[in-house]
BADRENFI-362945 format. One record per residue: residue in one letter; x, y, z of N, C-alpha, C, O in turn. Coordinates in steps of 0.02 Angstrom, whole numbers, padded with zeros to 5 digits, always signed. Atoms other than C-alpha are relative to their C-alpha. Example, Ala and Ser with C-alpha at 12.3 -4.5 7.8 and 13.67 -1.06 7.14 Angstrom:
<rs>
a+00045-00059+00000+00615-00225+00390+00045+00060+00000+00097+00059+00033/s-00042-00059-00003+00684-00053+00357-00039+00055+00037-00014+00110+00045/
</rs>
This chain:
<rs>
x+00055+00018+00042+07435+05335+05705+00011+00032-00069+00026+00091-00066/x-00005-00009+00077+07449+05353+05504-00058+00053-00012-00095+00075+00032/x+00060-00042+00020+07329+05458+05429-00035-00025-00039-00078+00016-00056/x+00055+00035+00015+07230+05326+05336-00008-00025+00059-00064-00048+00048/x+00027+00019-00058+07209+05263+05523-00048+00051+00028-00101+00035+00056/x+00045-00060-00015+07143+05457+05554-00049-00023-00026-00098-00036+00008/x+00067-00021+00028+07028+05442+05414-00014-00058-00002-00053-00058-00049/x+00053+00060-00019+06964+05273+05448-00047+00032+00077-00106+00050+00085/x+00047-00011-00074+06909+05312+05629-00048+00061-00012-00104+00068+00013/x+00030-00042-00007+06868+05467+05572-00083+00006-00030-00133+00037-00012/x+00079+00035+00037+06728+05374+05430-00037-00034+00035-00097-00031+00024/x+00045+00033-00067+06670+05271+05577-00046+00039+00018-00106+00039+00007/x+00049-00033-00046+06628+05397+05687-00077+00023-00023-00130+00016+00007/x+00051-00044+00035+06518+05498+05551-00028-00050-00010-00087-00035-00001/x+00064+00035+00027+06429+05325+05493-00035-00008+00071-00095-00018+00060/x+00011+00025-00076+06396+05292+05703-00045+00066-00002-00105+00058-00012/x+00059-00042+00001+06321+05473+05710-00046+00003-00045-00107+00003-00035/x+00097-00001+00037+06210+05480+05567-00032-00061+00002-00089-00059-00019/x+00035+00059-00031+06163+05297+05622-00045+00012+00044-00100-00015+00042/x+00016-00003-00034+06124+05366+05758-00058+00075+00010-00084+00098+00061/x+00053-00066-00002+06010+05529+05702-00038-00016-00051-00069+00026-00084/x+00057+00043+00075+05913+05404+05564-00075+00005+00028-00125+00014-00007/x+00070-00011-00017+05770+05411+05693-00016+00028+00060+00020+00079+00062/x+00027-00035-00080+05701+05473+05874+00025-00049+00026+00073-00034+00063/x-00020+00042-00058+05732+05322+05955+00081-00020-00006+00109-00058+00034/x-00062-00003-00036+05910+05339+05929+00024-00080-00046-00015-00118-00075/x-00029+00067+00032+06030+05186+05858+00024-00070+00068+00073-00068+00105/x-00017+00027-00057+06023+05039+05979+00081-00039-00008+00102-00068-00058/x-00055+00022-00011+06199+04987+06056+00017-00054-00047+00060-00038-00088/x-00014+00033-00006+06199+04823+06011-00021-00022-00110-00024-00076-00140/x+00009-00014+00082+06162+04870+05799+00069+00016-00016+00106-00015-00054/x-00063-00030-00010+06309+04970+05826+00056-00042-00014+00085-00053-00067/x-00044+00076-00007+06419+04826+05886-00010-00057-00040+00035-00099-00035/x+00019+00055+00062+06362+04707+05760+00022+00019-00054+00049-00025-00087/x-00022-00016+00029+06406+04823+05642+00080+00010-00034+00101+00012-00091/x-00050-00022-00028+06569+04861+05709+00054-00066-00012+00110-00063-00037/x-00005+00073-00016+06602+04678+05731-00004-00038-00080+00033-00086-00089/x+00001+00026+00065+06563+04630+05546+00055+00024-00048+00075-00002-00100/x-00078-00019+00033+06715+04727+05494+00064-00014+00043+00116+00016+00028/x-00059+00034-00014+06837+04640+05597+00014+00061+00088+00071+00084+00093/x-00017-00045-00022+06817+04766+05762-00039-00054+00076-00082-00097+00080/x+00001+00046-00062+06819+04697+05946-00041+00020+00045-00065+00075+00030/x+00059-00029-00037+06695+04719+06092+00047+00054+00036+00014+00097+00066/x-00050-00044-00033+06850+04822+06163+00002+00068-00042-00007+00122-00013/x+00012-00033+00043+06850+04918+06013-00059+00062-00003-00069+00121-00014/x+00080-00046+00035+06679+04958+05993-00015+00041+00065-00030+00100+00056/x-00009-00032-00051+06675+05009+06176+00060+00081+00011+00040+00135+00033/x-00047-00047+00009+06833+05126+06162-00028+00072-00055-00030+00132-00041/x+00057-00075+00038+06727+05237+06001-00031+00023+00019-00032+00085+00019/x+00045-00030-00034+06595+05241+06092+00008+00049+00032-00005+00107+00015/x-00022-00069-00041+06657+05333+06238+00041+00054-00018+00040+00107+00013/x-00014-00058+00023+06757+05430+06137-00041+00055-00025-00031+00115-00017/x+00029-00044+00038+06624+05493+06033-00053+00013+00065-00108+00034+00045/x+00067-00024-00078+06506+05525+06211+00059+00054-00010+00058+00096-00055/x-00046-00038-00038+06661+05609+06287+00015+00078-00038+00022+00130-00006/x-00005-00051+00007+06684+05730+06155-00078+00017-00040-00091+00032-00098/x+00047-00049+00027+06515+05784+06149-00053-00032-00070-00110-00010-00072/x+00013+00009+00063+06466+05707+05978-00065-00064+00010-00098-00069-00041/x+00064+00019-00003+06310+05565+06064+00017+00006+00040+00070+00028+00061/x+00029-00001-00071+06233+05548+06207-00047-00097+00005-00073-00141-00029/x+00008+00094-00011+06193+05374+06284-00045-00016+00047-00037-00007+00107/x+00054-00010-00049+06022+05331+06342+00002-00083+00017-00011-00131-00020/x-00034+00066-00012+06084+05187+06456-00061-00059+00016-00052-00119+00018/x+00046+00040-00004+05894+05133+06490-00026-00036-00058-00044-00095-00053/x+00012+00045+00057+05852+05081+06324+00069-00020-00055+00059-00039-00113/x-00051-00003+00017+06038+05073+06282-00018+00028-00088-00018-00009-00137/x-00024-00024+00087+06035+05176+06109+00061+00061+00018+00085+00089+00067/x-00036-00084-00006+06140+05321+06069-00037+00039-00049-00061+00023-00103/x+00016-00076+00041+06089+05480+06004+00054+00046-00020+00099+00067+00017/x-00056-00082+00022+06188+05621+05893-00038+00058+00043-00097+00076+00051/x+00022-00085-00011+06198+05784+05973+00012+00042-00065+00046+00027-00114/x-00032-00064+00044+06202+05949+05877+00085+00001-00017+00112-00002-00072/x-00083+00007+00010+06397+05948+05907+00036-00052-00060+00077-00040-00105/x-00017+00039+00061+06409+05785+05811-00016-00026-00059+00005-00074-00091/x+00040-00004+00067+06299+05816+05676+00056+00076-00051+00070+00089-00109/x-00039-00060+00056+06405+05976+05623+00096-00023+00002+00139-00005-00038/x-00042+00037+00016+06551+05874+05667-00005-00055-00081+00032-00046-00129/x+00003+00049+00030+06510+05735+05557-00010+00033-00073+00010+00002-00122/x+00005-00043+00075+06464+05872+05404+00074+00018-00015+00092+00034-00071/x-00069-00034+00027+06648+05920+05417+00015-00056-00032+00018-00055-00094/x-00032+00050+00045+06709+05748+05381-00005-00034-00070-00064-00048-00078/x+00017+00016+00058+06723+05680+05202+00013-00078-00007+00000-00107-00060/
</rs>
């Protein structure tokens, strides 16, 4: 992977978490994917961030009203990135 490939995924992630700490109820899935999807990004895709950004910590995935939420972790994550 290049390192404008780093820092693309890496601008993703941070717009996905503060998307996703804009309100209480969290950013629903399927905003996400629309989003994701309007820049040329696949349902495979958008699935693959996702669980990355669960896995390390950075949301949490409330599968009954399908949103995600930022944790703490990926709120001081997401301050590192520029």
């Amino acid at each position: 992977m290049t390192k404008q490939q780093i820092l693309a995924l890496q601008s993703i992630g941070k717009g996905i978490i503060e998307a996703a700490n804009i309100d209480s109820i969290g950013a629903p899935s399927g905003i996400i994917y629309s989003a994701l999807m309007s820049h040329g990004a696949t349902f495979n895709q958008f699935q693959q961030i996702m669980s990355t950004l669960e896995r390390h910590g950075f949301l949490s995935h409330d599968v009954d009203a399908n949103t995600y939420h930022a944790t703490e972790a990926g709120l001081q994550w997401a301050k590192k990135v520029h």
